[in-house]
PASEVO-7152 format. One line per 4 residues: their letters; for each residue x, z, y of C-alpha. Coordinates in nm, 3 decimals. Layout:
<rs>
a> X/Z/Y  ...;
</rs>
This chain:
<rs>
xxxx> 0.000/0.000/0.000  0.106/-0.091/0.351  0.163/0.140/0.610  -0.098/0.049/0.843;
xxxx> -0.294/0.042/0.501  -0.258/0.421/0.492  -0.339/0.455/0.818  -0.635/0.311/0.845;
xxxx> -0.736/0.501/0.515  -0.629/0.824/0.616  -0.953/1.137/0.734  -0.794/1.152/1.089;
xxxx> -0.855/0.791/1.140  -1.172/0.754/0.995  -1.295/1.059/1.194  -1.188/0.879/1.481;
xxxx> -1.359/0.574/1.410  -1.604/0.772/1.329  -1.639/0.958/1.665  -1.602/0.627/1.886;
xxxx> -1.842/0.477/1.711  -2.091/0.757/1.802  -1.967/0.792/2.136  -2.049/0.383/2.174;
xxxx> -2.370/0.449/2.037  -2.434/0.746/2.299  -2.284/0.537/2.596  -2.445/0.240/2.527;
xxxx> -2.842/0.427/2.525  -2.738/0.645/2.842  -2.643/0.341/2.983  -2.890/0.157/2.874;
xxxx> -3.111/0.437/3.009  -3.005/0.419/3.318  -3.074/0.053/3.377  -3.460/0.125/3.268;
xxxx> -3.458/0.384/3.503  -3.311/0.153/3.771  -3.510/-0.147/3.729  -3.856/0.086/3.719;
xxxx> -3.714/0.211/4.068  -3.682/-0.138/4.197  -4.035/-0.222/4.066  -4.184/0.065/4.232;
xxxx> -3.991/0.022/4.585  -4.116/-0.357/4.563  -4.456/-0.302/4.435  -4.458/-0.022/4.753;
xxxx> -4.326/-0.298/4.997  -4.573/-0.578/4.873  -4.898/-0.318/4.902  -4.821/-0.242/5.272;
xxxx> -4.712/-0.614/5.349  -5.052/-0.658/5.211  -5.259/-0.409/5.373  -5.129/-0.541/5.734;
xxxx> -5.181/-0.886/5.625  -5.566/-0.762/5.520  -5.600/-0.591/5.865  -5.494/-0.935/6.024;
xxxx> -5.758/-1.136/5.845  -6.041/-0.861/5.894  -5.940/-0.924/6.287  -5.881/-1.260/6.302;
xxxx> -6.043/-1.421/6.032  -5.857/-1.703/5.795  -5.721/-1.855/6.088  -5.549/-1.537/6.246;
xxxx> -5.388/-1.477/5.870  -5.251/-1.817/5.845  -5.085/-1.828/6.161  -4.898/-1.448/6.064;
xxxx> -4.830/-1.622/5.712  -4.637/-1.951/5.892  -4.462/-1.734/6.115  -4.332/-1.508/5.843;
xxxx> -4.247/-1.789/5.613  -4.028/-1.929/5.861  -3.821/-1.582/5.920  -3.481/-1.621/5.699;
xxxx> -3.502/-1.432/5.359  -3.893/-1.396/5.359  -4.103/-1.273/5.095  -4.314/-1.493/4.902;
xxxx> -4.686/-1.572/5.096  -4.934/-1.778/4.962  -5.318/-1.814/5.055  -5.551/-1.999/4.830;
xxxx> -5.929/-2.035/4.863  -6.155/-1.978/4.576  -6.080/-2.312/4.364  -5.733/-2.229/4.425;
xxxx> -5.608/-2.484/4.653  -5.360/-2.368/4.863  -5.418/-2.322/5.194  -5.065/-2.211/5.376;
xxxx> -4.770/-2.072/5.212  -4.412/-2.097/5.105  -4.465/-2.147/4.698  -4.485/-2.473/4.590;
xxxx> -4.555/-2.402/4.232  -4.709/-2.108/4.011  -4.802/-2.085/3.627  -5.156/-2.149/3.568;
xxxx> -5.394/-1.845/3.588  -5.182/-1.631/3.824  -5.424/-1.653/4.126  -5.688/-1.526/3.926;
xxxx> -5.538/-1.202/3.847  -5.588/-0.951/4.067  -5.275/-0.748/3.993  -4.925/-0.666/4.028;
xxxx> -4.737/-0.883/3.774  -4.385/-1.074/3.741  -4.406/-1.428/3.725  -4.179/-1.739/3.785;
xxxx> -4.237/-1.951/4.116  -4.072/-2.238/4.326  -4.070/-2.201/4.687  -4.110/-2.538/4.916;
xxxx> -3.724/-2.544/4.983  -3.630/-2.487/4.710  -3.699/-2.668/4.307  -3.500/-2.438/4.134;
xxxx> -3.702/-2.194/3.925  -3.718/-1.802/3.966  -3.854/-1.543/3.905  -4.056/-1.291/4.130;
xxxx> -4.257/-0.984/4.153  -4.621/-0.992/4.322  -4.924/-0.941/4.371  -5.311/-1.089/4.438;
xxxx> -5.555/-0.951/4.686  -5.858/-1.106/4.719  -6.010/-1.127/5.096  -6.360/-1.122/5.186;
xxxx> -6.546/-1.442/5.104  -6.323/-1.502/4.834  -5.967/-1.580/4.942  -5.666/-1.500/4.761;
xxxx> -5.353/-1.363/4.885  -5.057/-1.350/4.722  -4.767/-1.145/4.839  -4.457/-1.127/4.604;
xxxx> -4.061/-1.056/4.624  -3.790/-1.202/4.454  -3.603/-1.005/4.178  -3.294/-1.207/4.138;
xxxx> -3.114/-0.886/4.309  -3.238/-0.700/4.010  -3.143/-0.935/3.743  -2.817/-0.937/3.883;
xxxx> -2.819/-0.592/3.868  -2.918/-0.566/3.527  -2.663/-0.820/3.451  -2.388/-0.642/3.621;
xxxx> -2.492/-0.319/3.383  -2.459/-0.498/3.069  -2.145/-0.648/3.150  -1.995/-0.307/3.231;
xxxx> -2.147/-0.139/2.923  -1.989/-0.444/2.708  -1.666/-0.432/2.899  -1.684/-0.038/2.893;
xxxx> -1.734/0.008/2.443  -1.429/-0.284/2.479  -1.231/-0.039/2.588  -1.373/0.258/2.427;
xxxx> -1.334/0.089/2.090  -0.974/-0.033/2.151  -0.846/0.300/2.356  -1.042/0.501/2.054;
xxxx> -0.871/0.278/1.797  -0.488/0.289/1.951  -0.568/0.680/1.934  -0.692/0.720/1.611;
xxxx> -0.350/0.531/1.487  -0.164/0.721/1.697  -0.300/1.079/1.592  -0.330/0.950/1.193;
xxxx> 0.028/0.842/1.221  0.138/1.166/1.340  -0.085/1.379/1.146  0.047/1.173/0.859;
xxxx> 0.429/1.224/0.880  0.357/1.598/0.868  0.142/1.513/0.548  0.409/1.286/0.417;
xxxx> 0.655/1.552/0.456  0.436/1.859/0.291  0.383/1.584/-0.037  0.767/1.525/-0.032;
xxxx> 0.846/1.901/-0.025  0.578/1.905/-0.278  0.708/1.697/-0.475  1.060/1.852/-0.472;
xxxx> 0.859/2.185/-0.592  0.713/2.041/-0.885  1.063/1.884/-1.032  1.217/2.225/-1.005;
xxxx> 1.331/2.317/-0.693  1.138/2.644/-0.641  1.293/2.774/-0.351  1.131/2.422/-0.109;
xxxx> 0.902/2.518/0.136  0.652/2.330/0.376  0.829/2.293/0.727  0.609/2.462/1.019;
xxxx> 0.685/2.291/1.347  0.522/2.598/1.547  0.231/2.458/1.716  0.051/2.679/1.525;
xxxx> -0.224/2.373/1.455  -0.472/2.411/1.114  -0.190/2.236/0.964  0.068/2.487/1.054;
xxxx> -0.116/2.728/0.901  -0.168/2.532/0.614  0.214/2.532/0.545  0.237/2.884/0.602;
xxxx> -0.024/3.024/0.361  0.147/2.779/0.158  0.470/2.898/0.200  0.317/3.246/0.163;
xxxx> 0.180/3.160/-0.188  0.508/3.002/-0.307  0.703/3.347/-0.176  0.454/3.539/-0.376;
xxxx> 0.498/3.266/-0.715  0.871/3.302/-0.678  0.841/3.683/-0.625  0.633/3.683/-0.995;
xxxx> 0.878/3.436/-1.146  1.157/3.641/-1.064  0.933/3.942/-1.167  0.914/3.785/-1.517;
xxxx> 1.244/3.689/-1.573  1.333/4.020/-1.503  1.132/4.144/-1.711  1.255/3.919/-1.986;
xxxx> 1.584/4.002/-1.922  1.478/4.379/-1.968  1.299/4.386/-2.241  1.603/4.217/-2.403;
xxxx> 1.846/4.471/-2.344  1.675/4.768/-2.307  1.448/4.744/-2.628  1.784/4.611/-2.859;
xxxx> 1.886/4.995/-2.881  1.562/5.119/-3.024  1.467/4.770/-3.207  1.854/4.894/-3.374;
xxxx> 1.784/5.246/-3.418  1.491/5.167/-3.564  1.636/4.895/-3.826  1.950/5.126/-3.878;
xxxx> 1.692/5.431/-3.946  1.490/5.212/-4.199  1.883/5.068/-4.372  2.043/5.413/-4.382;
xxxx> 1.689/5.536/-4.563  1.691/5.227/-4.822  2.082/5.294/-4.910  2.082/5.646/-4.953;
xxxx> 1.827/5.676/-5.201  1.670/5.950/-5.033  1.437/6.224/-5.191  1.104/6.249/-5.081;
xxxx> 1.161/6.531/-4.794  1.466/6.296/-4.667  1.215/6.010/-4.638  0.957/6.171/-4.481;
xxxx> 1.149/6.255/-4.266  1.344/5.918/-4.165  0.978/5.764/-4.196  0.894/6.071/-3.893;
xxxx> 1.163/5.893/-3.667  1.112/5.520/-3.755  0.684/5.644/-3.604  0.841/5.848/-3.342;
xxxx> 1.076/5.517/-3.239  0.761/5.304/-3.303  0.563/5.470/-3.074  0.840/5.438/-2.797;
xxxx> 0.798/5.091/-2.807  0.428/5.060/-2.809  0.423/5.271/-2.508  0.682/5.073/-2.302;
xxxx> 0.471/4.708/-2.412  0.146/4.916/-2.303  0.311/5.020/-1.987  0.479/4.628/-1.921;
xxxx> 0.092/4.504/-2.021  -0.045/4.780/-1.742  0.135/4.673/-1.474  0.145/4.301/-1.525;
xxxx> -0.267/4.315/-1.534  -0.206/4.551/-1.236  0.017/4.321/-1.024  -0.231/4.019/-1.133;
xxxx> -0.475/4.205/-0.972  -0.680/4.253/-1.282  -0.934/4.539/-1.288  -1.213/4.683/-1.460;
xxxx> -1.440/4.983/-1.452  -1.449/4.944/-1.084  -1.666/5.246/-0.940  -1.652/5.521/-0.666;
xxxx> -1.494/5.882/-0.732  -1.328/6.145/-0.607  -0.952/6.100/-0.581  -0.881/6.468/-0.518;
xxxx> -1.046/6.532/-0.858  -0.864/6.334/-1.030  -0.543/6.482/-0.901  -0.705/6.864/-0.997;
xxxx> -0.732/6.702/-1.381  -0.407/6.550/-1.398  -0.271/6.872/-1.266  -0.432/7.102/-1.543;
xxxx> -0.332/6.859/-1.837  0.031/6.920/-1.740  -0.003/7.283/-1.650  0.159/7.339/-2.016;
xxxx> 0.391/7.070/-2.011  0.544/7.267/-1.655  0.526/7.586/-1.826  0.731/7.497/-2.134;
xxxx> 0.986/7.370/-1.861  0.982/7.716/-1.660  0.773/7.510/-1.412  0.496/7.553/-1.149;
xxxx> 0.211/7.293/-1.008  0.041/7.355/-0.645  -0.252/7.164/-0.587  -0.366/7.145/-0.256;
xxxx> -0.652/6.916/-0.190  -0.911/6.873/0.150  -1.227/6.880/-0.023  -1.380/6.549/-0.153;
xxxx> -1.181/6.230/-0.096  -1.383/5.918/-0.192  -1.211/5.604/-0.311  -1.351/5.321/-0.498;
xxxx> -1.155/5.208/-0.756  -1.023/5.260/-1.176  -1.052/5.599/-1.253  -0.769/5.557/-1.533;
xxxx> -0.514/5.387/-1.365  -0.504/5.603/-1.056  -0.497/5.908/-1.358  -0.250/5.707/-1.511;
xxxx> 0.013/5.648/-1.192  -0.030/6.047/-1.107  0.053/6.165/-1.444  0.347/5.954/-1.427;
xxxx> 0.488/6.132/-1.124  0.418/6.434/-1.243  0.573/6.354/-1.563  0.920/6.304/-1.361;
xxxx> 0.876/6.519/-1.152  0.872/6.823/-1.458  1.157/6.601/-1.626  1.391/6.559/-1.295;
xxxx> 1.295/6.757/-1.033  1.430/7.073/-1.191  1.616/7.267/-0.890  1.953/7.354/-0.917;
xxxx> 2.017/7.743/-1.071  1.969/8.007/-0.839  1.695/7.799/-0.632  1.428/8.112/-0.689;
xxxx> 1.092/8.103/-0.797  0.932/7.858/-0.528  1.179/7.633/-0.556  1.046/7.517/-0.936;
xxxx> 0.758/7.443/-0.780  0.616/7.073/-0.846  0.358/7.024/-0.518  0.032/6.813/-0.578;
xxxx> -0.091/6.770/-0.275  -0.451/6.480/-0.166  -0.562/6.435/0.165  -0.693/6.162/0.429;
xxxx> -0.416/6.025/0.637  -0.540/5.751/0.897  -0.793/5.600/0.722  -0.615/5.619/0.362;
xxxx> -0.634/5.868/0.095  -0.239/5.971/0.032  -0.176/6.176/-0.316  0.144/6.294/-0.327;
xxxx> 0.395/6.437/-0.603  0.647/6.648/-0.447  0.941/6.840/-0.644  1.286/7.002/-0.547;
xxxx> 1.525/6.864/-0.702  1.809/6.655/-0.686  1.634/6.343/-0.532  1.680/5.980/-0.508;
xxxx> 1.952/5.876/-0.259  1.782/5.669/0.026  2.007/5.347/-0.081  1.863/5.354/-0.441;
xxxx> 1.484/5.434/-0.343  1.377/5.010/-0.255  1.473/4.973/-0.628  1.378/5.250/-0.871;
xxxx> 1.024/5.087/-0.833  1.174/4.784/-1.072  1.128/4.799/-1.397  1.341/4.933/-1.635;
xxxx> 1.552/5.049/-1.335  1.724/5.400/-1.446  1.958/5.621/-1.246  2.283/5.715/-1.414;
xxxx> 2.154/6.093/-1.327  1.867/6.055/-1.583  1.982/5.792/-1.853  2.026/6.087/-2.088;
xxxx> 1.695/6.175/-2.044  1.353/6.009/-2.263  1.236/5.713/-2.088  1.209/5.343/-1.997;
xxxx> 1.191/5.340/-1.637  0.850/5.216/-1.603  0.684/5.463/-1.432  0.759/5.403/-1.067;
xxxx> 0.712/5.021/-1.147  0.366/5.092/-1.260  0.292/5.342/-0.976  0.332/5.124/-0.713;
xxxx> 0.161/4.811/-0.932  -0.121/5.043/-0.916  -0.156/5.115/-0.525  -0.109/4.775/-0.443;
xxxx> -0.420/4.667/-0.655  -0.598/4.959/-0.478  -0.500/4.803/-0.127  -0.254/5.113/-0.092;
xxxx> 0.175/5.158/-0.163  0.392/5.373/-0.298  0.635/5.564/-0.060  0.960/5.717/-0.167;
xxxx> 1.091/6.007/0.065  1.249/6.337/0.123  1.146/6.644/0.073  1.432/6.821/0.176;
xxxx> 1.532/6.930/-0.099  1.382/6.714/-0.334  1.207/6.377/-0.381  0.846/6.323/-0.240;
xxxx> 0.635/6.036/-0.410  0.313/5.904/-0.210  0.046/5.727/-0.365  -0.165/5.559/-0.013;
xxxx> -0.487/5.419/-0.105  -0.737/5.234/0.032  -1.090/5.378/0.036  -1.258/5.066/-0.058;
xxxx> -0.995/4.792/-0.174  -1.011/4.415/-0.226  -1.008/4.469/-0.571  -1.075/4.190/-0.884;
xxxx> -1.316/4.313/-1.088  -1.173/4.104/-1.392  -0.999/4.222/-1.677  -0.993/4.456/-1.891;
xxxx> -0.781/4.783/-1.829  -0.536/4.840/-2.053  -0.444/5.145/-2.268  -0.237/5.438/-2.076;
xxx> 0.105/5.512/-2.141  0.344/5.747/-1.984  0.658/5.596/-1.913;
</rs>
């Protein structure tokens, strides 16, 4: 296809053909309007003229008689640029005037009409507008105006409407190439960058030229989209990479476990009790593929059992199931909550992302010996903060320094602090997977001493209602 062939088949060009071609249509009935309401004003301002040229002329003949009127009629006939005058008797032979021919019937019609005529000095034929009185005993007058000035006039109108959609249509059709060609460069240029996506080169993006036109917006919620696809590419590669090398030591364990079993021999206490860790390592891995399936439905913004509750209730119940959990670890929880804190949302997962900070926080947020009592203290704490709900897990422990806190929220990312410790390094990851589908983040900060964890949600999110919601694990 030719380039002018694209042009002419492109939307911007066809909606300015479009548009011309409506604007011709409009110009050419206001115009046309106009002339209508022109040429009725003409009629009228003649029509006026030729009833008081008549009325005199009657008033002449009621003086005078027939005679009087035909000498007023010769002297006005021979005045430069006169009107039309014409006096017939009853069989319609003409008694003075300066027509020398009418159309048959005229003189019999007492009313105003248009008609064509030749005057005495003249054989070419015209056209004029007049009217017929009839006198006392039966005389006809005739008194009419030329309206060659209006057809002139009218001609003059269509010539400038015709000459006027000229333009239009050629000024309109330069444009429309004009604006199409521009409009498609910048198209040309999103398809090539397109293009260049599609064969692999994920890091392309549209090119904004900061107008800030629908198009410009276009590229950026384009460019916006294609951050967020290369932010979930590089998610899952991660992830790939991850679950390669962290799950090889347990997959080896567990294989090792079952070989060392088989080659021993074992009684049946001995292989109860190798078939006890093989389970326990089983169950390790089930919960880190149920925590990599929560937060991948999570992050796709996949939801279900969408409903309203109270979030400070649901921090009160995560806080009693690990009341035992602290105690065995010499630990205290402090709830504090304001009252009732509606959010609308999945019960579970919000359950799910508090039990996990509370689960590190009994694990690692241990203060150092000699701390005293309230320093063991784990701090559960709900409230309304500007318009969000913020639950938040504060401990006193060691911390997270402030250059590792952007990425302990990765998955599988561990500290070398707490690699001796059970774990996968999921929970964080899942956390924050969880207040961004509730329209809320995760904060990392200090709690001098100690680490402070903040779960901000949004009382009524733009959540998916899609999905189903995955099995809990604690990671």
């Amino acid at each position: 296809m030719t380039a002018l062939g694209k042009l002419f088949r492109t939307t911007v060009f066809k909606l300015t053909a479009a548009f011309v071609l409506l604007f011709a249509i409009g110009s050419g009935l206001v115009l046309g309007r106009v002339g209508w309401n022109v040429r009725n004003l003409m009629d009228d301002q003649i029509l006026e003229t030729i009833d008081a040229d008549i009325k005199g002329l009657a008033e002449q003949y009621a003086d005078g008689g027939i005679r009087e009127l035909v000498n007023v009629i010769e002297r006005r006939t021979r005045q430069p640029g006169a009107s039309l005058y014409l006096v017939a008797n009853f069989a319609g032979d003409i008694i003075v005037g300066n027509v020398k021919a009418l159309p048959d019937g005229v003189l019999s019609r007492a009313a105003a009409l248009e008609t064509r005529y030749e005057r005495l000095d003249d054989h070419k034929k015209r056209r004029a507008l007049a009217r017929v009185f009839i006198l006392p005993g039966k005389y006809r007058l005739l008194v009419g105006h030329d309206i060659e000035e209006r057809e002139q006039l009218r001609k003059i109108l269509a010539q400038a409407l015709a000459t006027s959609l000229l333009w239009l249509v050629l000024i309109g059709a330069i444009g429309g190439l004009f604006v199409a060609r521009r409009v498609l460069r910048r198209v040309d240029s999103m398809n090539a960058t397109a293009q260049t996506i599609m064969a692999g080169d994920l890091g392309g993006r549209l090119a904004v030229n900061g107008s800030g036109d629908e198009l410009d917006r276009l590229a950026r919620n384009l460019n916006a989209m294609l951050d967020r696809i290369g932010e979930l590419m590089a998610g899952m590669k991660e992830v790939t990479d991850n679950i390669a090398h962290d799950l090889k030591t347990p997959l080896t364990r567990l294989r090792n476990e079952a070989e060392q079993t088989l080659r021993a021999a074992p009684d049946a206490a001995a292989g109860r009790e190798a078939l006890e860790k093989i389970i326990e390592e089983s169950d390790g891995l089930i919960r880190i593929f149920n925590a990599l399936l929560m937060i991948a439905r999570a992050e796709a913004g996949n939801i279900a059992g969408v409903a309203g509750f109270d979030a400070a209730e649901v921090l009160r119940d995560v806080a009693e199931m690990y009341e035992p959990v602290a105690e065995d670890a010499d630990m205290r929880l402090a709830v504090e909550t304001d009252g009732e804190l509606p959010v609308t949302g999945n019960r579970e997962l919000i359950g799910q992302a508090l039990a996990n900070l509370v689960d590190n926080a009994i694990k690692y947020g241990a203060p150092a010996t000699g701390a005293g009592d309230a320093g063991r203290d784990v701090a559960l704490s709900a409230r309304r903060q500007g318009g969000m709900v913020e639950l938040t897990v504060a401990d006193r422990g060691p911390g997270i320094a402030v250059a590792d806190r952007a990425r302990v929220v990765d998955r599988f990312v561990r500290l070398e602090n707490s690699r001796s410790r059970p774990g996968s390094g999921l929970g964080l990851s899942l956390a924050a997977a969880v207040a961004r589908l509730h329209g809320g983040a995760l904060r990392i900060e200090d709690n001098a001493p100690g680490l402070r964890v903040v779960i901000a949600l949004s009382p009524s999110p733009p959540v998916n209602p899609s999905g189903a919601a995955p099995s809990g694990a604690t990671t």
